[in-house]
C-alpha positions as a LaTeX table, in Angstrom:
\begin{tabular}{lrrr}
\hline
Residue & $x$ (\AA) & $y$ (\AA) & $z$ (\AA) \\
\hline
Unk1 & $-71.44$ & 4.33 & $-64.24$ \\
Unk2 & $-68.53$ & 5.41 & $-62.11$ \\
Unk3 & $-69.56$ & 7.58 & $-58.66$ \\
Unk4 & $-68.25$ & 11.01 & $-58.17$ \\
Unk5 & $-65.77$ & 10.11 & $-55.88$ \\
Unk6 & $-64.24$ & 7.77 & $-58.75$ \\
Unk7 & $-64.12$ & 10.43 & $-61.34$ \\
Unk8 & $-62.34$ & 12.42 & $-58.77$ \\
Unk9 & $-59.88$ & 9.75 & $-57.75$ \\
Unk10 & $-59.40$ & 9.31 & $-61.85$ \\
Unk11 & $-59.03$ & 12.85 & $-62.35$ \\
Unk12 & $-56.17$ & 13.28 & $-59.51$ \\
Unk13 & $-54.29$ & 9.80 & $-60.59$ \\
Unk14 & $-55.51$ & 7.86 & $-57.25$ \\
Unk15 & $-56.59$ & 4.33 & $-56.90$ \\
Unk16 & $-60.46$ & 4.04 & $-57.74$ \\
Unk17 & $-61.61$ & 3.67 & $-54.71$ \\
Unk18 & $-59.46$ & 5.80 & $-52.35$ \\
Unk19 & $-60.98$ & 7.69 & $-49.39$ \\
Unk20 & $-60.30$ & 11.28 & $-49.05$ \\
Unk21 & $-60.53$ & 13.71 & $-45.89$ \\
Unk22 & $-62.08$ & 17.12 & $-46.25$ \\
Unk23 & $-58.43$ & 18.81 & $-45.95$ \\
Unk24 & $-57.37$ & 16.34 & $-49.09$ \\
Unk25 & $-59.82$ & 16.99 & $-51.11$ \\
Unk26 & $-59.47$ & 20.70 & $-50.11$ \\
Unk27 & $-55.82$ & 20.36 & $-51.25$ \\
Unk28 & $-56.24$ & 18.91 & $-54.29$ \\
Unk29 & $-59.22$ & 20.81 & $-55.30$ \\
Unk30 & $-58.15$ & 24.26 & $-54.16$ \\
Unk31 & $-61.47$ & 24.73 & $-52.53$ \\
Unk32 & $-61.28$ & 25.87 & $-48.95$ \\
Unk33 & $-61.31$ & 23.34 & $-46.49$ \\
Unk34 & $-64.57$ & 25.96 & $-44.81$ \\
Unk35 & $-66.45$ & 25.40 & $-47.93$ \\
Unk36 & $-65.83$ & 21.65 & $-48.03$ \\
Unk37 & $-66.97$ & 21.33 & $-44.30$ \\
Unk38 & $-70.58$ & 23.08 & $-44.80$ \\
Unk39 & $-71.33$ & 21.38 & $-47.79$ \\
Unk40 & $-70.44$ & 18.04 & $-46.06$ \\
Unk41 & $-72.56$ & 19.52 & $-42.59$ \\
Unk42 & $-75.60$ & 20.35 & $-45.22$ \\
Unk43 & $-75.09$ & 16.07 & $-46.40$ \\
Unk44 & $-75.48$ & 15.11 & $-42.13$ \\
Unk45 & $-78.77$ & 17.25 & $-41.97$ \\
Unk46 & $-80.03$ & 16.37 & $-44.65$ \\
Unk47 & $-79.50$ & 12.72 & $-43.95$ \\
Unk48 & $-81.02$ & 13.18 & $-40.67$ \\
Unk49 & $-83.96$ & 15.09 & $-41.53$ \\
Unk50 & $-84.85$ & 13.17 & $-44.67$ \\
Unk51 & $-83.16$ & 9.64 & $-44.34$ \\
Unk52 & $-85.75$ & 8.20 & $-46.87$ \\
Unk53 & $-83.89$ & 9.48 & $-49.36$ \\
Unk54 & $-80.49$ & 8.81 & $-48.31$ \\
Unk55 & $-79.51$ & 5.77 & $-51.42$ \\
Unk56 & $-78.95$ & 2.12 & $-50.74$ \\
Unk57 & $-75.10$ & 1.33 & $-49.95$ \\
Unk58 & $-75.16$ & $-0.61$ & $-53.24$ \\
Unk59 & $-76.10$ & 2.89 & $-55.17$ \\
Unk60 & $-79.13$ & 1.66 & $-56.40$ \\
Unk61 & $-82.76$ & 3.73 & $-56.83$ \\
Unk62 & $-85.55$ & 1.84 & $-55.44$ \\
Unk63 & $-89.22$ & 3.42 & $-55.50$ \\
Unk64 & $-90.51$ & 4.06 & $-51.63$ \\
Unk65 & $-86.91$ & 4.58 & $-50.67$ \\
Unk66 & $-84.90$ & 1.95 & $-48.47$ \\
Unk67 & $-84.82$ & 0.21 & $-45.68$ \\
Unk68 & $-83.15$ & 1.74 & $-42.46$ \\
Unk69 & $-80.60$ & $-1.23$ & $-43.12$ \\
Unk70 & $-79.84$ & $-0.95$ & $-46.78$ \\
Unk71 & $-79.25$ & 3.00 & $-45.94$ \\
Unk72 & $-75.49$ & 4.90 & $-46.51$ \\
Unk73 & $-74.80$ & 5.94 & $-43.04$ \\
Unk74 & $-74.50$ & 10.28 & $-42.73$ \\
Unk75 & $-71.41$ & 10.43 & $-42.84$ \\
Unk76 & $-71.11$ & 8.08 & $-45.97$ \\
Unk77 & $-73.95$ & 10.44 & $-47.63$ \\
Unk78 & $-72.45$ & 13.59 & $-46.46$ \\
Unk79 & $-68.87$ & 12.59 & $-47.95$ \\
Unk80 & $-70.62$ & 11.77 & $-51.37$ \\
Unk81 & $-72.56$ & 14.98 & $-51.10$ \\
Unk82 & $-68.87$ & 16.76 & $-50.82$ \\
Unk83 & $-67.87$ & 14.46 & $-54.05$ \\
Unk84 & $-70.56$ & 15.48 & $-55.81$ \\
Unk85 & $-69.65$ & 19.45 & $-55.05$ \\
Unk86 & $-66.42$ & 19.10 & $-56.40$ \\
Unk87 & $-67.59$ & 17.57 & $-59.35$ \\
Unk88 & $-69.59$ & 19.94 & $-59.96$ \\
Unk89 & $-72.99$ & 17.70 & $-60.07$ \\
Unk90 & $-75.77$ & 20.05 & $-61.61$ \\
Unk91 & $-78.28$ & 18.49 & $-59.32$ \\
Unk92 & $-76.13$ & 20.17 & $-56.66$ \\
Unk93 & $-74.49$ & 23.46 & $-58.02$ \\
Unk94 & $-77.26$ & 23.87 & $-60.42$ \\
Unk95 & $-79.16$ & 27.22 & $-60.39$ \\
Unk96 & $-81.63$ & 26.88 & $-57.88$ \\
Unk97 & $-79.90$ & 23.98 & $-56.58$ \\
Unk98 & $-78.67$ & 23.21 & $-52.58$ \\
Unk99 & $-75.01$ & 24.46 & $-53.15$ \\
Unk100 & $-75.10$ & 26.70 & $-55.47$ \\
Unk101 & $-74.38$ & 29.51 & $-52.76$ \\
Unk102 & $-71.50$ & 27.54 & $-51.84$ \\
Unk103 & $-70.21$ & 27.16 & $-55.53$ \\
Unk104 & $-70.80$ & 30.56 & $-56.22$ \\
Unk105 & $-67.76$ & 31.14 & $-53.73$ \\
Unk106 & $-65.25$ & 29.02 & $-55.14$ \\
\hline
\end{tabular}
């Protein structure tokens, strides 16, 4: 199952597994760059104040959470959380969901 940032890179004819900065994606997306930056400052606190449920770096779900070791760093989760924004992930922009302010301006 390709990752958010994949279906982005796919959607805006990039290699697969291209990094993006916040002012790219901004670009490409025609979100504002000020948008971009809060959701990716909500992904840093919420990997610091809940890093059990920060994912493995392989992607996959294990029950209890992970290992401090096996963990995405914040700024890895915090870039995916910014993926998942601008691919509109309903577990994100969902009503009642953590960005749905910050959809609701775009």
């Amino acid at each position: 199952m390709p990752t958010f940032k994949q279906k982005f890179n796919k959607k805006y004819k990039q290699d697969i597994n291209q990094s993006n900065s916040l002012l790219e994606i901004a670009k490409l997306t025609k979100i504002k760059k000020s948008i971009l930056q809060q959701v990716y400052n909500r992904g840093i606190g919420a990997a610091k104040n809940n890093p059990s449920s920060v994912r493995s770096k392989s992607g996959e779900k294990k029950p209890g959470g992970f290992s401090p070791a096996n963990r995405m760093g914040k700024e890895q989760w915090a870039i995916a959380r910014v993926y998942g924004f601008v691919g509109k992930n309903p577990k994100q922009v969902g009503t009642g969901k953590p960005d749905r302010d910050l959809f609701d301006k775009i």
